[in-house]
N, C-alpha and C positions, 0 to 999 in steps of 0.2 A: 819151273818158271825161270826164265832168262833174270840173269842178274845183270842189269842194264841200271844206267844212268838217272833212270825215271820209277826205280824199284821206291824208293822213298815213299812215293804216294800209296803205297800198301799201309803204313804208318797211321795212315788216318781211319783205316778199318778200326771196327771197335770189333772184340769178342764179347758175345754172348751165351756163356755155359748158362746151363740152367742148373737150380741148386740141384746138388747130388741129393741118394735117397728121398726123393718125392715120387708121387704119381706124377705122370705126365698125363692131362687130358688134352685131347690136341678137337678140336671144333671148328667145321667149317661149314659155310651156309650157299645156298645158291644166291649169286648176285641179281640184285631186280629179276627176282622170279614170278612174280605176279604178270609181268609184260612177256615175259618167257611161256609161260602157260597157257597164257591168251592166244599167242600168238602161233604157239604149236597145238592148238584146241583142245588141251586138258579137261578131259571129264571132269566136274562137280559132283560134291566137293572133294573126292577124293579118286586120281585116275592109276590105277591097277597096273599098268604099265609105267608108266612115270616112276611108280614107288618098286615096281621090280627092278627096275633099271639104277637105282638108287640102291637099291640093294647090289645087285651084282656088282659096283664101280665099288663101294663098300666091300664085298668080297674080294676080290682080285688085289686092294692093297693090303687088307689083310692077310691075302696067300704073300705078296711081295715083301711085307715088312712083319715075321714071327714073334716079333717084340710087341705088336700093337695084341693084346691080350682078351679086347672086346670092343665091340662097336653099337651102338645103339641110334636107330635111326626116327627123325621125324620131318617129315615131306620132304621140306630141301634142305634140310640137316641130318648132318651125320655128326654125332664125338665116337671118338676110338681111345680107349684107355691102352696106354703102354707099359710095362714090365714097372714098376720103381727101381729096379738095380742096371734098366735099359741104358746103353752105351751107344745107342744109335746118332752117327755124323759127331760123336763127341759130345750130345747133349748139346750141341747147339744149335739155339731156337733159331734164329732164320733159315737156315738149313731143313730143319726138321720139318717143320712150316709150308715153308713153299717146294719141296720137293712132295710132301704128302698131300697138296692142294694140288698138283699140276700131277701125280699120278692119279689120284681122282678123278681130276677134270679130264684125263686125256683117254679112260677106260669110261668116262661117261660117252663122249664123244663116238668111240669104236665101237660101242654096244649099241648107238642108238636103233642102229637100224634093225639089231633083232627084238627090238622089242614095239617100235614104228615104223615097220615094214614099208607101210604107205605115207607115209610122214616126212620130208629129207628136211633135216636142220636148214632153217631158214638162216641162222646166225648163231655163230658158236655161244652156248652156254658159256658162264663162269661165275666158280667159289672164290669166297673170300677165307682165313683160316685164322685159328689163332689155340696159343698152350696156353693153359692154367693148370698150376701145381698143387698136391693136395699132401700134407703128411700122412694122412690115415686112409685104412681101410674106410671108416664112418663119415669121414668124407667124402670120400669115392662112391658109397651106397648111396649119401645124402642128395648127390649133387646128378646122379643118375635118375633117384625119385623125383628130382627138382624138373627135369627135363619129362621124364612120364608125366607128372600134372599137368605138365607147361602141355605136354601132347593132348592129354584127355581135355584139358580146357578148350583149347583152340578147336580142335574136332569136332565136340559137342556143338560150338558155335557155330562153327561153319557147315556142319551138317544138318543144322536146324534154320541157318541163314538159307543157303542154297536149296533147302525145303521149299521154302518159305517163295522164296523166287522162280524155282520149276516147277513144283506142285499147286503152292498158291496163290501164284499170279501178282506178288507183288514186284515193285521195282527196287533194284539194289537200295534206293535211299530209302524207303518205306520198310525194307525189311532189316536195315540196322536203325531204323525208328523202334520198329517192334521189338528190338534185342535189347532195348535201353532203358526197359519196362524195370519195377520195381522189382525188388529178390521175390516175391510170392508170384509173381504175373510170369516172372519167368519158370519156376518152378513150374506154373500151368503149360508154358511154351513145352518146357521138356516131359511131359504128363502127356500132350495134345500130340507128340511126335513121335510118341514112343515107339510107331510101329518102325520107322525110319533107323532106327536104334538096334539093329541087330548083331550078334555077335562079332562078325566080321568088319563092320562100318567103326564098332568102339577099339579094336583091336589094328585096324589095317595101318594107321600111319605108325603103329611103336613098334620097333621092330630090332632083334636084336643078333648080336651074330658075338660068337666068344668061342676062345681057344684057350684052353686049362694045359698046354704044353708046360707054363710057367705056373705051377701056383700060386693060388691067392692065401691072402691070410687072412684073419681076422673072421666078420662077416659074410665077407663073399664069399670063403671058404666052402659054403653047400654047392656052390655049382662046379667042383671040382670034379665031380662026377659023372662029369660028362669026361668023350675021351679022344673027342677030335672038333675041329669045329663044326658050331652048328647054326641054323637061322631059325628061331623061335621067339614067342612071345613072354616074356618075364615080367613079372610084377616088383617094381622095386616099393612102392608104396606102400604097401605091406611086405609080408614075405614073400620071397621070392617063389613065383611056381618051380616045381619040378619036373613039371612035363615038358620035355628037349627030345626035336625030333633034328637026326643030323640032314644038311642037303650035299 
C-alpha cells in the first residue's frame, strides 16, 4: 500500500484478533428469508431443494476453508465449527466474517440454478454472520444440541402449522390460534399429526457436514472416525449416531 500523505487514516482501524486457543463458531443466517421463500415459491414447510442448495453453498466453503472442521445446518442457517489452533486471516473476526458470508452467499447464488432449474432469482439472496468463542469441547457439543432442539422445535411447529393450513383448511391466523392451545392440547395436535411426522420430515432441516482432517478432543472425539468429509444426520441431543455416510 502507497505510503502517501493520507497513510494516517489507516490509524483509525481498530484490530480485532480473536482470543487465541478457543473454538471459533462462525453463524450465519439468511436475511428476511420469509419474503425470499415466498417469493421464490418455497414448498411448506420444508422445500427439498432450498435445503440442498443450503447444503451444497455449505459444502464448497467447507472444501475452500479446511480449518472449518464441521457445519451443521438448519433452513436458513448454517454454524461451521473451525479448528481451536485455526490461524485463518490472523484470527481476525471481520475478516473471518465476512469473507465466509460472501463465499456463502456467492456459491448460494451460482448453485441456484442446479437446484431451480425453472426458478431464475428474482433478487439476490443475503446472509447475515457472526463468531462466538467456546473454551471447550462441552461447549462446542452443548451449543451444537442447543441449535438441534432450536431445529426439532421450530419443525414440529411448522410442520404441524402448515398441516393445519394445506391439509386443514385453516387460515395462517387460525392456525397459529390452534398452536397456542395449552401443553396437553398440543400434545393432542402432535398425536392428531402424527402421520405427517415421518422419518424424513423430523430429520430434513438438521443437517450436518464434518471433516476429522484436524482432530477433535474431548467429546467429539467418537466422530473421528470418519475419514473424509461427510453429509449426515447426528444427534447431538443425546449421543451422537454413528451411522455417516460420505457424499
Amino acid at each position: 500500500m502507497a505510503n502517501s500523505k493520507f497513510a494516517y487514516v489507516r490509524s483509525f482501524e481498530l484490530p480485532d484478533p480473536l482470543l487465541p486457543n478457543t473454538y471459533l463458531v462462525f453463524r450465519l443466517d439468511g436475511h428476511s428469508f420469509h419474503r425470499f421463500s415466498d417469493e421464490h415459491g418455497f414448498a411448506k414447510p420444508n422445500d427439498k431443494r432450498a435445503l440442498e442448495l443450503m447444503d451444497c453453498a455449505a459444502q464448497e466453503v467447507m472444501r475452500e476453508y479446511p480449518d472449518i472442521v464441521l457445519g451443521f445446518g438448519e433452513s436458513d442457517e448454517y454454524s461451521f465449527l473451525l479448528r481451536k489452533q485455526t490461524s485463518l486471516y490472523s484470527r481476525r473476526q471481520s475478516k473471518i466474517v465476512s469473507t465466509l458470508t460472501s463465499y456463502f452467499t456467492s456459491n448460494y447464488v451460482f448453485h441456484w440454478s442446479r437446484f431451480f432449474p425453472d426458478t431464475p432469482l428474482k433478487y439476490p439472496p443475503s446472509f447475515d454472520g457472526r463468531i462466538v468463542l467456546y473454551p471447550g469441547t462441552k461447549e462446542v457439543r452443548d451449543y451444537f444440541a442447543w441449535r438441534q432442539a432450536d431445529t426439532h422445535i421450530n419443525n414440529m411447529y411448522n410442520t404441524v402449522f402448515w398441516a393445519l393450513v394445506l391439509k386443514g383448511g385453516k387460515t395462517t391466523t387460525e392456525a397459529h390460534a390452534v398452536l397456542r392451545l395449552s401443553f396437553v392440547d398440543r400434545n393432542w395436535i402432535g398425536i392428531y399429526a402424527t402421520d405427517i411426522f415421518t422419518e424424513d420430515a423430523l430429520r430434513i432441516q438438521a443437517r450436518l457436514g464434518l471433516d476429522v482432517g484436524h482432530p477433535l478432543d474431548g467429546r467429539l472425539r467418537d466422530l473421528r472416525t470418519v475419514q473424509k468429509r461427510v453429509l449426515e444426520h447426528v444427534f447431538f441431543i443425546n449421543e451422537p449416531s454413528t451411522r455417516i455416510a460420505a457424499y
